[in-house]
DOSETOR-203302 format. One record per residue (C-alpha): x, y, z; residue number from 1. Coordinates in pm, 1 decimal, m for minus. Layout:
<rs>
X, Y, Z, resi
X, Y, Z, NUM
...
</rs>
This chain:
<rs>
X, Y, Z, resi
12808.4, 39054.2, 14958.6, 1
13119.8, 38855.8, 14834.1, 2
13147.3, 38479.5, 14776.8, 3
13230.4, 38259.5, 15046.7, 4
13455.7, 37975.6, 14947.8, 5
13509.6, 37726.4, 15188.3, 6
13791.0, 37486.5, 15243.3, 7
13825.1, 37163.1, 15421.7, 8
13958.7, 36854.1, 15406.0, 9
13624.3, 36700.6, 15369.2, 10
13336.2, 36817.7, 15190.2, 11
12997.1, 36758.5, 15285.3, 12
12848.9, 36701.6, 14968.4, 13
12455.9, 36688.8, 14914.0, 14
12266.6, 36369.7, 15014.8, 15
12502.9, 36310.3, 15274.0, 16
12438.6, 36327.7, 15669.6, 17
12451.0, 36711.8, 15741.9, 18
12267.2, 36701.7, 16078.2, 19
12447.7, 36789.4, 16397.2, 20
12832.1, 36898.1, 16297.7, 21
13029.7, 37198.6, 16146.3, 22
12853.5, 37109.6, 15799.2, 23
12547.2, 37268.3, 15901.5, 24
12651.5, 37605.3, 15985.0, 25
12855.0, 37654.1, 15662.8, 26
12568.5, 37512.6, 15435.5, 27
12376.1, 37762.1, 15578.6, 28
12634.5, 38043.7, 15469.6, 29
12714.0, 37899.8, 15144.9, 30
12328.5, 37907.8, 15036.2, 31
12271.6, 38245.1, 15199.6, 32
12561.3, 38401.0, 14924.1, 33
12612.2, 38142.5, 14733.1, 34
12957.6, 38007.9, 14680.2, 35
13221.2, 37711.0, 14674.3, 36
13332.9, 37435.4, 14938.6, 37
13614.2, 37275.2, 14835.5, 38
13881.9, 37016.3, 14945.4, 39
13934.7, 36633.2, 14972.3, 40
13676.1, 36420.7, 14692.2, 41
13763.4, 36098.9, 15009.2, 42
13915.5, 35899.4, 14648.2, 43
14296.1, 35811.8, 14648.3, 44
14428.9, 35720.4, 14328.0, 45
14793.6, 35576.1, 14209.0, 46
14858.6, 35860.2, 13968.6, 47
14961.1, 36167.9, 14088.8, 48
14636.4, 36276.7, 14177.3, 49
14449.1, 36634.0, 14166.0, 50
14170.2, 36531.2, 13948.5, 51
13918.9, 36762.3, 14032.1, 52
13516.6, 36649.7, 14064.2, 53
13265.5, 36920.6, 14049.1, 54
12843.5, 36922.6, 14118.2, 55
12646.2, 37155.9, 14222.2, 56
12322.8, 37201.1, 14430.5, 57
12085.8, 37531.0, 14577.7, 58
12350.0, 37720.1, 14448.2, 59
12691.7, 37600.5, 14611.2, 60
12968.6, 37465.0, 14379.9, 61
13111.4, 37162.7, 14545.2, 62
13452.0, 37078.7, 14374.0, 63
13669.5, 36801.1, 14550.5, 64
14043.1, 36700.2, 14418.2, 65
14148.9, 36310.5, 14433.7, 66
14504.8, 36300.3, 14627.8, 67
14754.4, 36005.4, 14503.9, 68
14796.5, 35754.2, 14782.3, 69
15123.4, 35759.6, 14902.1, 70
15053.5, 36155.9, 14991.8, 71
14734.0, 36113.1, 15168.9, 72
14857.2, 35872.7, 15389.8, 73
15200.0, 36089.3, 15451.2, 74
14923.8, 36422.9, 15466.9, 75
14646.7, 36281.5, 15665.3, 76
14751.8, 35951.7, 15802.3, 77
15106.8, 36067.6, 15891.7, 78
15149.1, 36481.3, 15960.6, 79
14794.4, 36547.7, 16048.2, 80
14728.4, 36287.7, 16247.5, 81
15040.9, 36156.1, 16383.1, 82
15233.1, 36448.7, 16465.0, 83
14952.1, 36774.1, 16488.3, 84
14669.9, 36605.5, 16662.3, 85
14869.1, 36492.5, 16927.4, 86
15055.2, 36805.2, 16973.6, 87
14778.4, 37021.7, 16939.7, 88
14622.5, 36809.2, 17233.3, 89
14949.4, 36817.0, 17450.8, 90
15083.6, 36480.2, 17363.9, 91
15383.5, 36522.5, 17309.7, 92
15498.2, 36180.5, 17382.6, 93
15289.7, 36054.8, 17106.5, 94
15448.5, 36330.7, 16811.6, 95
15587.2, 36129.3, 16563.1, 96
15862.6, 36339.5, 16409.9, 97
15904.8, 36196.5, 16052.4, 98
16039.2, 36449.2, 15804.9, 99
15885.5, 36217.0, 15515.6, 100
15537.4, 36273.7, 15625.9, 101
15596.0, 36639.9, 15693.8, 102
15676.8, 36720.4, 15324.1, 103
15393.8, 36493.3, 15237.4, 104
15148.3, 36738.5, 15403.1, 105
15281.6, 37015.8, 15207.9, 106
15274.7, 36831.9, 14898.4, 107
14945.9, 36791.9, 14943.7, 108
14846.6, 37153.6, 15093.2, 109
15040.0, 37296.1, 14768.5, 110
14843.6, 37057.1, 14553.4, 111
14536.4, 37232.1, 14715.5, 112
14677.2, 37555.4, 14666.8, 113
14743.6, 37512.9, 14271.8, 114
14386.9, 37351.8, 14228.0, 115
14197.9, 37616.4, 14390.3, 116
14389.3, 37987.4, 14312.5, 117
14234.1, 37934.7, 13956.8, 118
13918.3, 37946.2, 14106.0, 119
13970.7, 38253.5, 14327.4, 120
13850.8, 38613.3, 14240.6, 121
13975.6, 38972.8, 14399.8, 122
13619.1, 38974.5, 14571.7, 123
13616.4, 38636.9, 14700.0, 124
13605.9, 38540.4, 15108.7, 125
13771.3, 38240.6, 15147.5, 126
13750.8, 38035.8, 15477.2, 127
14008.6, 37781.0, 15541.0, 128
13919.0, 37521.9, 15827.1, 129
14157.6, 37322.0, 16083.1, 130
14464.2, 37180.3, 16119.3, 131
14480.7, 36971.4, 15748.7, 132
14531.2, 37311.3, 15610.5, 133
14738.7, 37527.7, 15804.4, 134
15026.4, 37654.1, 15527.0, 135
14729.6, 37704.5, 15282.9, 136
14665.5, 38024.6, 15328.6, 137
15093.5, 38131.5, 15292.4, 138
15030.2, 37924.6, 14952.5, 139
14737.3, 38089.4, 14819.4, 140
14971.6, 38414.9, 14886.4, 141
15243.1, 38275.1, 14710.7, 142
14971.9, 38226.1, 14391.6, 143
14916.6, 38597.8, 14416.1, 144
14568.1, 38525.6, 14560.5, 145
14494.7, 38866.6, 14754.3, 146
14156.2, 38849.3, 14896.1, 147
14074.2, 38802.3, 15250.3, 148
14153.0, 38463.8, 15366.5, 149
14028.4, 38320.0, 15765.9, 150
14158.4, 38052.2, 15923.2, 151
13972.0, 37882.6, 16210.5, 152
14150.5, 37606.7, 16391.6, 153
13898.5, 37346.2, 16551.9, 154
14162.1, 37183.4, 16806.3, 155
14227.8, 37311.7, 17101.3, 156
14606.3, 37533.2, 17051.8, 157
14853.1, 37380.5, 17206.2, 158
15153.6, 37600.0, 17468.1, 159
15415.5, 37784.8, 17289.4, 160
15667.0, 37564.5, 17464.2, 161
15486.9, 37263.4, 17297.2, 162
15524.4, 37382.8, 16997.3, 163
15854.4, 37478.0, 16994.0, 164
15955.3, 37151.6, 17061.1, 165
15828.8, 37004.3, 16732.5, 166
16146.2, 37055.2, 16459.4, 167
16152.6, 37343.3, 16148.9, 168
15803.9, 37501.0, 16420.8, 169
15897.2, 37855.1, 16292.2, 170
15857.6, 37771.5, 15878.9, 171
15541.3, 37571.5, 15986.0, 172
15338.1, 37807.2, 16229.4, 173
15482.6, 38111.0, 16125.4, 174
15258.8, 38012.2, 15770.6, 175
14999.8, 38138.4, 15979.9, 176
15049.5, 38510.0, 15939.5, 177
14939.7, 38524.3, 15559.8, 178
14556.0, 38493.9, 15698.7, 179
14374.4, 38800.0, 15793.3, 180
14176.4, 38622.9, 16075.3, 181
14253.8, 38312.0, 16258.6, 182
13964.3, 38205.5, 16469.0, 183
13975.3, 37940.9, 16772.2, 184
13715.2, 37813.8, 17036.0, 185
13792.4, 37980.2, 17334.2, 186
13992.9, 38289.9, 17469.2, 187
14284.0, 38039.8, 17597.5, 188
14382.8, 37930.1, 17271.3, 189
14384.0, 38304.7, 17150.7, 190
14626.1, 38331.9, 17437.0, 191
14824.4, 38085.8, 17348.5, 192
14865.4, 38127.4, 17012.2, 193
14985.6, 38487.6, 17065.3, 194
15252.2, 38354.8, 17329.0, 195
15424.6, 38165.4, 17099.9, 196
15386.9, 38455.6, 16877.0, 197
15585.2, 38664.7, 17115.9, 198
15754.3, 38382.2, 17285.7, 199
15895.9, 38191.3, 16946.1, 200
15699.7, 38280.6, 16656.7, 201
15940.9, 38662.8, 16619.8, 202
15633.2, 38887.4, 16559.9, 203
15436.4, 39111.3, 16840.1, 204
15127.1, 39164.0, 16976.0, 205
14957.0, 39462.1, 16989.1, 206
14802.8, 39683.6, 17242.3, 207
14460.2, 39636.4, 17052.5, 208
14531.1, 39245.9, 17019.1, 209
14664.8, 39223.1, 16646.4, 210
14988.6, 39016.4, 16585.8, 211
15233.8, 39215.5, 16357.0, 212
15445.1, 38928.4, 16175.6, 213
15787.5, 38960.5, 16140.0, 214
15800.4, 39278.4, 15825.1, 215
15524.9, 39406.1, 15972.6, 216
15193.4, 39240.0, 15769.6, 217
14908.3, 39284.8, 16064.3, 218
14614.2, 38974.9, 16155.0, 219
14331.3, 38959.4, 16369.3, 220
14309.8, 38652.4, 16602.7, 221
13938.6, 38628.9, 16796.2, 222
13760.2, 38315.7, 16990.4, 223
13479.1, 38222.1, 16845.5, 224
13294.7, 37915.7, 17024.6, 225
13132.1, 37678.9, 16764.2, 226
12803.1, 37581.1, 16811.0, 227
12503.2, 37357.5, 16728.1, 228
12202.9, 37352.4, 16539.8, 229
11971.8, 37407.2, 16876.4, 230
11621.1, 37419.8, 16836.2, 231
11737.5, 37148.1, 16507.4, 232
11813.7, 36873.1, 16795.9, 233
11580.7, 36908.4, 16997.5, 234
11336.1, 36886.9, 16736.5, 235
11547.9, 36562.0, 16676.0, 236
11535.3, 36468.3, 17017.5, 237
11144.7, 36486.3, 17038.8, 238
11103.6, 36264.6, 16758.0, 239
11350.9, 36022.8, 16818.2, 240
11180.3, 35911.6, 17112.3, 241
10954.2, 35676.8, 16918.2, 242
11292.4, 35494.2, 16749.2, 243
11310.8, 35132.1, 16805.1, 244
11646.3, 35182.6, 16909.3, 245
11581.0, 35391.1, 17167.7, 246
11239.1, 35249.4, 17306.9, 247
11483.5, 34935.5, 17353.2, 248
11764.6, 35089.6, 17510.0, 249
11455.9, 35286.4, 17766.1, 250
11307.6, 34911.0, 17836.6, 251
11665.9, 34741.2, 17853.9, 252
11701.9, 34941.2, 18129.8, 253
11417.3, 34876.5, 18371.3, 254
11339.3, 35129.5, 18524.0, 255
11703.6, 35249.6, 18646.6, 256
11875.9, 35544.3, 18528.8, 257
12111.1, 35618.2, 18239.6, 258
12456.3, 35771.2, 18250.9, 259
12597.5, 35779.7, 17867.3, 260
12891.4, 35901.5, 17729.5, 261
12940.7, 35887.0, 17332.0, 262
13277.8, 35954.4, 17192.6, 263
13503.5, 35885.1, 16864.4, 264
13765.1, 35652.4, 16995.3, 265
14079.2, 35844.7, 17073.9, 266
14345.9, 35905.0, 17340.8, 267
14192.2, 36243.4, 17371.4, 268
13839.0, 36181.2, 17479.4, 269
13940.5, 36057.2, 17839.3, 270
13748.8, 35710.7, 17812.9, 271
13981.6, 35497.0, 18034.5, 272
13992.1, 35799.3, 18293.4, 273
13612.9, 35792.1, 18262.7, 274
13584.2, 35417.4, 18344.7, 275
13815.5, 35462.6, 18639.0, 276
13575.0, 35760.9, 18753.5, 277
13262.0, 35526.1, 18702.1, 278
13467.5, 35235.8, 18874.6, 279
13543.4, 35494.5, 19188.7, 280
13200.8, 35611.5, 19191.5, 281
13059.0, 35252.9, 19241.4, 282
13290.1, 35207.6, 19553.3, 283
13281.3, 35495.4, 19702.1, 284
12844.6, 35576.3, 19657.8, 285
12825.2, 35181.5, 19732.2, 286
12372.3, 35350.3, 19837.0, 287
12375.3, 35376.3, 19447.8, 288
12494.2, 35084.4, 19289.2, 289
12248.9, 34923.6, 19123.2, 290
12061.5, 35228.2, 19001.3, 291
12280.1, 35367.6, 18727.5, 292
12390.8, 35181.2, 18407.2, 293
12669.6, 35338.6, 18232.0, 294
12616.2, 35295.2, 17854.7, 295
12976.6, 35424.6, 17684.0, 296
12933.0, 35461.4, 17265.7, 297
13237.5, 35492.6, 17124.0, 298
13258.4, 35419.1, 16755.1, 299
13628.7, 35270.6, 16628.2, 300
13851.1, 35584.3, 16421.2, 301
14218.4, 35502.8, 16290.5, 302
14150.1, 35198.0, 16397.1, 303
14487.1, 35057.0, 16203.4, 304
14713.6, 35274.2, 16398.0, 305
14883.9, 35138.2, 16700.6, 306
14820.1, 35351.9, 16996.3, 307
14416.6, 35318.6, 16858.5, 308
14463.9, 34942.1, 16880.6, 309
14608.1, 34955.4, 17214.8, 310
14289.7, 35214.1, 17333.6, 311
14049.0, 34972.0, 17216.9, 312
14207.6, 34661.0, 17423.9, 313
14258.6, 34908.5, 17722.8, 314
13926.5, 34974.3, 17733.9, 315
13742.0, 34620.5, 17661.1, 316
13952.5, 34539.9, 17943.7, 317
13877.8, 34784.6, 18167.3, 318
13473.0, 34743.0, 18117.2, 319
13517.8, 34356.3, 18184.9, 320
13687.7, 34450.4, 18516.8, 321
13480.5, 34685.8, 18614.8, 322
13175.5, 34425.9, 18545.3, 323
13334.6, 34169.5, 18677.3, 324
13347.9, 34322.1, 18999.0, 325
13048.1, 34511.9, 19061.4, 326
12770.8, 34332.5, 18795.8, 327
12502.5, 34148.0, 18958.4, 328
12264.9, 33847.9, 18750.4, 329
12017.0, 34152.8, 18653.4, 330
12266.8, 34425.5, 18576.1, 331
12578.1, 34529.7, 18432.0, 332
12743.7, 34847.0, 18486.5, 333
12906.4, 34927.8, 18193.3, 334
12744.7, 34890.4, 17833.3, 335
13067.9, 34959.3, 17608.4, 336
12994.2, 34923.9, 17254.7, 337
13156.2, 35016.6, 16938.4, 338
12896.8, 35028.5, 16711.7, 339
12761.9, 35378.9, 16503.0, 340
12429.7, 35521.2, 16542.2, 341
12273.7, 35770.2, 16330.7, 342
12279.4, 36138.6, 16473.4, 343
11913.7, 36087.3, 16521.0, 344
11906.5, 35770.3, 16673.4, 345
12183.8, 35906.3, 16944.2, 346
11976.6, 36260.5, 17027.8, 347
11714.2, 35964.0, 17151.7, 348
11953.6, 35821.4, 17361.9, 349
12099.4, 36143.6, 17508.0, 350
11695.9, 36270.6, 17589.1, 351
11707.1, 35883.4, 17793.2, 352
12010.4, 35938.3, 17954.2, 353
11950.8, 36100.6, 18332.0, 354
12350.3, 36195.1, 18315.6, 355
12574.4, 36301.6, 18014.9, 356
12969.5, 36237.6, 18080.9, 357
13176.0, 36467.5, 17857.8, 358
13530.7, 36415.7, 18030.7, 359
13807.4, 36482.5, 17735.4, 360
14147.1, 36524.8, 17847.8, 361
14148.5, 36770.1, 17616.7, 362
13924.3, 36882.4, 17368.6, 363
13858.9, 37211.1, 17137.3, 364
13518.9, 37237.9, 17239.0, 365
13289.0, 36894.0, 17224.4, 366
12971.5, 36925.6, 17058.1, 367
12852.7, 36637.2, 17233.3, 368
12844.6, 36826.7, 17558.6, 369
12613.1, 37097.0, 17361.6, 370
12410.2, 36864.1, 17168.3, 371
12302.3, 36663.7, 17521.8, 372
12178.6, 36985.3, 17669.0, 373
12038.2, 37051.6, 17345.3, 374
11843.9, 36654.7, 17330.0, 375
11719.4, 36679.9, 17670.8, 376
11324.5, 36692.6, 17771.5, 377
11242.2, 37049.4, 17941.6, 378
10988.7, 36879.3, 18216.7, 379
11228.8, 36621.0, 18353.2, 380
11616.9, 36694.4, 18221.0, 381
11950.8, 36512.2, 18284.9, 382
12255.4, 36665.3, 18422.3, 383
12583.5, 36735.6, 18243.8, 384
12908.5, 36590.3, 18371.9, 385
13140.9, 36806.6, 18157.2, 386
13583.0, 36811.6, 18160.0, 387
13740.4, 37182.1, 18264.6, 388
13960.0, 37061.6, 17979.2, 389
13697.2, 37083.7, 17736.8, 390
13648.3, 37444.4, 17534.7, 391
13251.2, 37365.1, 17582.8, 392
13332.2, 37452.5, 17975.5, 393
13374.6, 37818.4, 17959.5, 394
13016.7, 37815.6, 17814.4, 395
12793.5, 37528.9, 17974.3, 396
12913.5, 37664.8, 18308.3, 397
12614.2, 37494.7, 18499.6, 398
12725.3, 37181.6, 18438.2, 399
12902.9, 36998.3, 18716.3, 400
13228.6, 37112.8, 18594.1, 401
13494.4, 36816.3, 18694.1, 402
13871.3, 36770.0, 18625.8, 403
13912.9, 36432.6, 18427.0, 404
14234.0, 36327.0, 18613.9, 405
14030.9, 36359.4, 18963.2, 406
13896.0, 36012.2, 18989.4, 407
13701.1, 36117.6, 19326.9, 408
13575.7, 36428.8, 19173.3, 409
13462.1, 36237.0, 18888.9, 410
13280.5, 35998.2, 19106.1, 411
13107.3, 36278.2, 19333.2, 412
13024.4, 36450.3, 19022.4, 413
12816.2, 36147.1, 18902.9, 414
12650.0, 36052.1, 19214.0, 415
12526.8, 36427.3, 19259.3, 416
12406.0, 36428.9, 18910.9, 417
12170.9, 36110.4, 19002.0, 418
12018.1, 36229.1, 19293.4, 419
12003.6, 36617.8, 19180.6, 420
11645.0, 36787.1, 19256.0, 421
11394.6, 36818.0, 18970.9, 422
11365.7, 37177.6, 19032.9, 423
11765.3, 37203.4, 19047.9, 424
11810.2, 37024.9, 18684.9, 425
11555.5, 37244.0, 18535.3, 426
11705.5, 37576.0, 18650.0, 427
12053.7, 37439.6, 18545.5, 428
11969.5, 37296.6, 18220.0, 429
11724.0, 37626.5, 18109.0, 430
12028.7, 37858.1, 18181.3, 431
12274.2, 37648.1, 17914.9, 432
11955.7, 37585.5, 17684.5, 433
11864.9, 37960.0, 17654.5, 434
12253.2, 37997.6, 17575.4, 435
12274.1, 37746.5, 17342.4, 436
11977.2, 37885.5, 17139.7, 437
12092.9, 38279.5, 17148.4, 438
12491.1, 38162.0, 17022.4, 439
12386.5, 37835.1, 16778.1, 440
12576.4, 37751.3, 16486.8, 441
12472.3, 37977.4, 16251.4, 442
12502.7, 38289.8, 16496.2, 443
12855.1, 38103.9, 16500.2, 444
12891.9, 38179.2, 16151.5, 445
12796.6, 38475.7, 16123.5, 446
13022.0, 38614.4, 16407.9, 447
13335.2, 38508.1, 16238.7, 448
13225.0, 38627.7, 15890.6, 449
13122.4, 38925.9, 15989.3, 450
13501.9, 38990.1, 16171.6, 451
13670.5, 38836.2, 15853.5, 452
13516.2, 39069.0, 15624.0, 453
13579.0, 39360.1, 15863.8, 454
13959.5, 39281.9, 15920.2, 455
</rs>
């Protein structure tokens, strides 16, 4: 079996919070075959940066590279998340289309490149993760690295037209066809991807599904849904129950049920579209109000860039509205609040809630939407209100599926959820739970290595 090294732009290094995310699955991986995660150390420093930091722990090297200032905030601050997140969640309007920060990001994916081909050997699988590190692979190549190299993109891909529209696309995207597998979430963004390969990209795709890059070099391109650490959560769950935090939040609400969403903030997640749902659900179910308090976690990210700013005010405005015009002395309808929770602490809250609301705009898949199915008590579970823009759709299928944009849909979706039959929730929430535990996160892993290594 060869060594798995693993790249990303953060590592999670031991001692720190594994529970619940992408870290699991790959820890899991990396101790199975030993091996080497690599990529951002989180330390900017005023020299030019590239220090490297190594420790190591059950067998997996972890070796993380400072990055000088100036190009982490052009790489990460400016090109990955100024100009690829919003594209790759069809924003165009929000692109910012700075050459400065666009060489930054190279800079910085190059630096990454000439710190880690050292490292490399001939037998070596190396698995490159999301949209920090998309030219990596084309610059291990350039190195002479030459063993298989994946790339799995955890956004959602955006339309070839999209893409196009962003300047120098073809030198950027076509960096893509040095990989032997690029993996995505669901079958759409496989789709897509090989559109703009035929569309813009000036390669083909073959009968069998392979793109042939321009000179003919072949890749495989598969969706591969990322998962959870199942029967992990709801072990969680079970014993979260007896937090403080949660027995509060339980007696805070007396006796009425819970609706909770729990979301970084971003433009992304749907959150002010979610109010407005919530708001239209009140008026138009005016037999419910009263009965369902809508608590909406939604911890503050980038919080020093403008449109993050603005999406905080928006929606501290749009709760106090909402309140103001539907709250009575003993209740208030929406409980917004900004604060983090451990992973623990929030499985509690999700096996409380009697409705999850997972409503992105867009989103590559949304754990969340998995890991509330996952938290929720078998005898007596809550109901999934889950976004048909959300990868986690094609899978959780009996969830009350909604469209984000469809305030009255949105509405009906959450007043069915509240009043849904015992007997109905358990026959919908056993059909995504048996799912959930057959394709987890490590059967995740495993499907994509096992392609990789095939390819």
């Amino acid at each position: 079996m060869s060594r798995l090294v693993v790249v990303s732009n953060r590592v999670a290094l031991p001692g720190e919070n594994r529970a619940g995310g992408l870290a699991v699955g790959l820890l899991a991986a990396l101790k199975e075959r030993g091996g080497v995660w690599f990529g951002w150390s989180g330390k900017t420093t005023r020299d030019e940066g590239g220090t490297l930091h190594e420790q190591e722990d059950g067998g997996i090297r972890f070796i993380t590279m400072d990055i000088n200032r100036a190009d982490h905030d052009a790489y990460y601050n400016g090109f990955a998340n100024r100009t690829l997140w919003p594209l790759m969640h069809f924003r165009l309007d929000l692109v910012d289309y700075q050459r400065s920060t666009r060489e930054g990001y190279r800079k910085v994916n190059a630096q990454f490149a000439d710190k880690l081909a050292p490292l490399l050997k001939d037998s070596d699988t190396v698995w490159i993760h999301d949209y920090h590190l998309i030219p990596l692979g084309a610059l291990l190549r350039e190195r002479g690295i030459g063993c298989k190299i994946g790339f799995f993109l955890h956004t959602p891909m955006p339309s070839a037209d999209l893409v196009a529209a962003v300047p120098d696309h073809l030198r950027f995207f076509q960096s893509m066809y040095a990989y032997d597998l690029i993996g995505f979430h669901t079958q759409r963004d496989v789709e897509r991807f090989r559109s703009y390969v035929r569309l813009y990209g000036g390669g083909k795709v073959m009968p069998d599904g392979e793109v042939e890059a321009p000179g003919g070099r072949r890749l495989k391109t598969g969706n591969f849904a990322i998962s959870i650490d199942t029967d992990f959560i709801a072990q969680q769950s079970r014993a979260a129950v007896n937090k403080t935090q949660v027995r509060d939040l339980r007696q805070s609400l007396r006796g009425r049920q819970l609706a909770i969403g729990v979301d970084r903030l971003d433009y992304s997640k749907g959150i002010p579209e979610r109010f407005h749902g919530f708001e239209r659900y009140l008026a138009r179910h005016r037999d419910q109000r009263g009965s369902l308090t809508f608590l909406q976690i939604a911890p503050v990210s980038r919080g020093d860039v403008a449109e993050y700013k603005q999406l905080r005010s928006e929606l501290e405005q749009l709760a106090g509205h909402v309140n103001g015009g539907y709250a009575t002395p003993d209740w208030t309808p929406i409980r917004y609040v900004n604060q983090n929770f451990s992973h623990a602490t929030l499985t509690g809250f999700y096996r409380a809630a009697s409705v999850g609301l997972v409503t992105p705009l867009r989103d590559g898949m949304n754990l969340v939407a998995k890991e509330f199915i996952a938290a929720q008590d078998p005898e007596d579970p809550g109901v999934l209100v889950l976004s048909i823009l959300a990868g986690a759709a094609v899978e959780l299928t009996e969830a009350l599926i909604v469209n984000p944009h469809d305030l009255d849909g949105v509405a009906d979706a959450i007043a069915t959820a509240a009043t849904m039959t015992k007997a109905n929730r358990i026959e919908r929430w056993r059909s995504m739970m048996e799912h959930l535990q057959r394709h987890d996160v490590h059967a995740w892993c495993r499907a994509y290595l096992s392609e990789l290594e095939a390819s």
